[in-house]
C-alpha positions as CSV (number, residue, x, y, z in Angstrom):
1,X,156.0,177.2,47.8
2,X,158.8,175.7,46.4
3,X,159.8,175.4,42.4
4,X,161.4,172.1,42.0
5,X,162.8,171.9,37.9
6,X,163.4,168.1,36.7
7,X,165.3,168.1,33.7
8,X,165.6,165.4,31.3
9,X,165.8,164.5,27.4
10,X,165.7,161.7,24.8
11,X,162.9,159.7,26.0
12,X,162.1,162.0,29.6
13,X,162.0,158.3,32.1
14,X,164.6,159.3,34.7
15,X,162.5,162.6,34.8
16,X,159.3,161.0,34.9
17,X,160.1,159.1,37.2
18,X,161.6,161.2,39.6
19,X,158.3,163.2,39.1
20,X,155.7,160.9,40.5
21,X,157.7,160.1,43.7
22,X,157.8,164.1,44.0
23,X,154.0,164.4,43.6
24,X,153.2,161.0,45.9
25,X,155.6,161.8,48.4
26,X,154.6,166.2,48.7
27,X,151.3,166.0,46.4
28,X,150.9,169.7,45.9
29,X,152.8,171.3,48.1
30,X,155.5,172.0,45.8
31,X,155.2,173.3,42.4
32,X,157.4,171.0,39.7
33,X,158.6,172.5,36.4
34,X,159.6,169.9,33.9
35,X,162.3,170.7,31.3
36,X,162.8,168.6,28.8
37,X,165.8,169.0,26.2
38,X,162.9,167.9,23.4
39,X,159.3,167.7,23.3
40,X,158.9,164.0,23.9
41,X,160.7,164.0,27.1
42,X,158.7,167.2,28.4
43,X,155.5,165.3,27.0
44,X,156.6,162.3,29.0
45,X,157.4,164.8,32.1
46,X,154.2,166.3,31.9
47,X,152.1,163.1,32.1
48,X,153.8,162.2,35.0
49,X,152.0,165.5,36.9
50,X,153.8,167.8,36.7
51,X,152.9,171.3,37.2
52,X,154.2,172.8,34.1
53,X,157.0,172.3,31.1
54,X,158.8,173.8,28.7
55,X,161.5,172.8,26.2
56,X,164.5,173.5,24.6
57,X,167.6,175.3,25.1
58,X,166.4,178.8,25.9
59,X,163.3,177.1,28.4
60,X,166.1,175.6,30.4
61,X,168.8,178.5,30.0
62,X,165.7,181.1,31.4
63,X,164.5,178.7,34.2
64,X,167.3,177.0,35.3
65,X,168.1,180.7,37.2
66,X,164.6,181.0,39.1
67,X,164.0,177.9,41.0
68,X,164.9,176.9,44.2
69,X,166.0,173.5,43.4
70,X,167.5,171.5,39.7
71,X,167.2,167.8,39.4
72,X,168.4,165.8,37.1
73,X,170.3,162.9,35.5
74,X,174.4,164.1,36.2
75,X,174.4,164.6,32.0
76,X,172.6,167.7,32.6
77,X,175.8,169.6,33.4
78,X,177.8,167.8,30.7
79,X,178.1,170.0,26.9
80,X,176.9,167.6,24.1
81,X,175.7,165.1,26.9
82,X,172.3,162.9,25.8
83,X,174.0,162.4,22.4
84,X,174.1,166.1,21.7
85,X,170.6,167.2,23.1
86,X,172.3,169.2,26.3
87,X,174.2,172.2,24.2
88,X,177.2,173.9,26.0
89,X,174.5,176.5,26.8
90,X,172.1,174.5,29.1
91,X,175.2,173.0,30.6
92,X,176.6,176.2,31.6
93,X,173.0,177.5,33.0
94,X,172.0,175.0,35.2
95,X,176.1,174.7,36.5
96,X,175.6,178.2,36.9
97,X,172.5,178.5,38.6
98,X,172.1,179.7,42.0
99,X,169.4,176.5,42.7
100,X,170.4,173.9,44.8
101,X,171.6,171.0,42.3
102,X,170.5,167.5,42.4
103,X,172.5,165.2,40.2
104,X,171.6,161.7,39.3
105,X,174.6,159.7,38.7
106,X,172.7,157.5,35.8
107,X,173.8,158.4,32.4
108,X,175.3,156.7,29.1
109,X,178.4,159.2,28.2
110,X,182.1,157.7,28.4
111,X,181.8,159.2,31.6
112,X,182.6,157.4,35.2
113,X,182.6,158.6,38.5
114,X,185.7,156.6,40.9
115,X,183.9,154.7,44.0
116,X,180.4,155.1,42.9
117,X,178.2,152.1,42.8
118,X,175.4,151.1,40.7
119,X,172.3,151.8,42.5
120,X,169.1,151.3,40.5
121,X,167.0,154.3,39.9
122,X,164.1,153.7,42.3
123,X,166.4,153.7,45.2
124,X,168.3,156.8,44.1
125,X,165.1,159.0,44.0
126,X,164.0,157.4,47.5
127,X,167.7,158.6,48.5
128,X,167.5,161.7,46.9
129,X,164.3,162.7,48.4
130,X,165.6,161.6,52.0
131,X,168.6,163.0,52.0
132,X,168.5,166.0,50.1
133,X,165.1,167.7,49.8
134,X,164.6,167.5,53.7
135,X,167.4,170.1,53.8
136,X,165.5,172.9,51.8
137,X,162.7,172.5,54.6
138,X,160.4,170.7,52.0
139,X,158.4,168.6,54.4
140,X,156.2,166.2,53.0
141,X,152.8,165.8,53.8
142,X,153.1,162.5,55.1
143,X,156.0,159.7,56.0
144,X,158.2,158.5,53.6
């Protein structure tokens, strides 16, 4: 089975979100570990099904290096990102993980990415799961 980790902070929504198209699109035939950078967002995470959570710095730092796959918003990988909540530390581990990385390019730093367009979330997570979870021969239980 596969260990998906969805990271998120402040408020956890991009994570929870990302975590019910997971479950309605491969029910339980992956197991989801939600990280959250404080205990609301893993609180959020963890109503949203997943399987388990964790938070804080050193739940992300030990994790982050045995899963198969890391998604989250692209902030995850940015020091003092989420108005401080992501310390150099967690950036460094999940950059540094072997895991496959999925980055969500929605976050509020003074940080832009050159010929990206705005795509609202729904549509990046139905992306994200087309496009890059059918490469880690995750097949889900029904269509799409």
């Amino acid at each position: 089975m596969k260990r998906i980790c969805v990271i998120d902070g402040q408020g956890g929504g991009i994570g929870s979100a990302v975590i019910k198209k997971l479950k309605e699109v491969f029910e339980e035939t992956i197991e989801i570990i939600a990280l959250g950078t404080n205990a609301i967002a893993t609180s959020q995470m963890l109503k949203a099904r997943a399987n388990r959570g964790a938070t804080g710095e050193n739940a992300i730092v030990r994790t982050a290096e045995r899963v198969d796959v890391i998604i989250g918003p692209l902030s995850i990988v940015l020091a003092h990102a989420m108005m401080g909540e992501v310390t150099p530390r967690i950036a460094e581990a999940i950059a540094g993980s072997p895991a496959q990385k999925i980055l969500i390019p929605l976050f509020q730093e003074n940080v832009e990415i050159a010929g990206l367009s705005p795509i609202p979330l729904p549509r990046l997570i139905e992306a994200m799961i087309q496009q890059n979870l059918s490469t880690l021969s995750i097949q889900p239980p029904c269509p799409i």
